[in-house]
Each structure stands twice: as C-alpha cells, then as structure tokens.
C-alpha positions as CSV (number, residue, x, y, z in Angstrom):
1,X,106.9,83.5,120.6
2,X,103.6,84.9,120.6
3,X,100.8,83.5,117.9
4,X,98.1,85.5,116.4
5,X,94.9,84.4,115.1
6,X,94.4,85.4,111.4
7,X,91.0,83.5,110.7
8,X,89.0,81.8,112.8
9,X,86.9,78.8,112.0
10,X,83.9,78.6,112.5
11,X,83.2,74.4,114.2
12,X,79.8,74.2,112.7
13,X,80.0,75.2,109.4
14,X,80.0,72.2,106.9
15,X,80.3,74.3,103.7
16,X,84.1,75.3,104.9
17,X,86.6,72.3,103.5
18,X,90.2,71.4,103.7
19,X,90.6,72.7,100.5
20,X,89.3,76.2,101.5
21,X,91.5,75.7,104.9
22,X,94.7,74.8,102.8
23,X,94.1,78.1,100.0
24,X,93.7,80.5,103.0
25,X,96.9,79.5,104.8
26,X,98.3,79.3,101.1
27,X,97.4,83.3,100.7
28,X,98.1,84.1,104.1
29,X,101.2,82.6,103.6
30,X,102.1,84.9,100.5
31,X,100.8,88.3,102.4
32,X,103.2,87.5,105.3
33,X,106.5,85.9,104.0
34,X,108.2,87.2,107.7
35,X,105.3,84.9,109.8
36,X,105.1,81.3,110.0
37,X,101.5,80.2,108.9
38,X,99.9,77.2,110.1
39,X,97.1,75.4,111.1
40,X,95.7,74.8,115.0
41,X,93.6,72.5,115.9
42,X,93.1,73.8,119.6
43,X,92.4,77.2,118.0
44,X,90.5,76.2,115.0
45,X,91.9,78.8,113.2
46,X,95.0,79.3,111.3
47,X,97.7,81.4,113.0
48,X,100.5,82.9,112.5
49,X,104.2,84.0,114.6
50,X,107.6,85.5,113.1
51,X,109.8,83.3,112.0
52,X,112.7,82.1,113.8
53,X,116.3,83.7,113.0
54,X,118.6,81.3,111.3
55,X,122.2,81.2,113.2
C-alpha cells in the first residue's frame, strides 16, 4: 500500500509541538475515516494509506 504525505514538518521549527502534531493527525483523522493516519519519523510528516479490509 502506497502512503501519502498530508503535512509535512518542517525539522527546524521549534514553535511546532507534539501537541500541535497529535491535533493535526486528530483532524486528519476525522476528514479521512477510509485512511489510516499516522505519524513518520523518516518522513517527518504525518501520512496517510487506505485501510486494510477486514476478512
């Protein structure tokens, strides 16, 4: 499965917190209930792919 980059972070800003990480994937979460939302650290960004299929 394919991920896409929904935000980017950028490495040297120190204003942006885990708190502002955590609410973005929180509302990215919500706008795309299909997509798994997570964090990666290679990226710094958080990311998305569909959601596996339950069989």
């Amino acid at each position: 499965m394919k991920k896409k980059v929904l935000f980017k972070i950028d490495r040297g800003d120190d204003s942006i917190t885990l708190r502002d990480v955590l609410d973005k994937i929180q509302e990215l979460q919500r706008k795309n209930p299909d997509q798994d939302v997570f964090f990666d650290g290679d990226e710094y960004a958080v990311c998305s792919r569909p959601k596996r299929k339950s069989t």
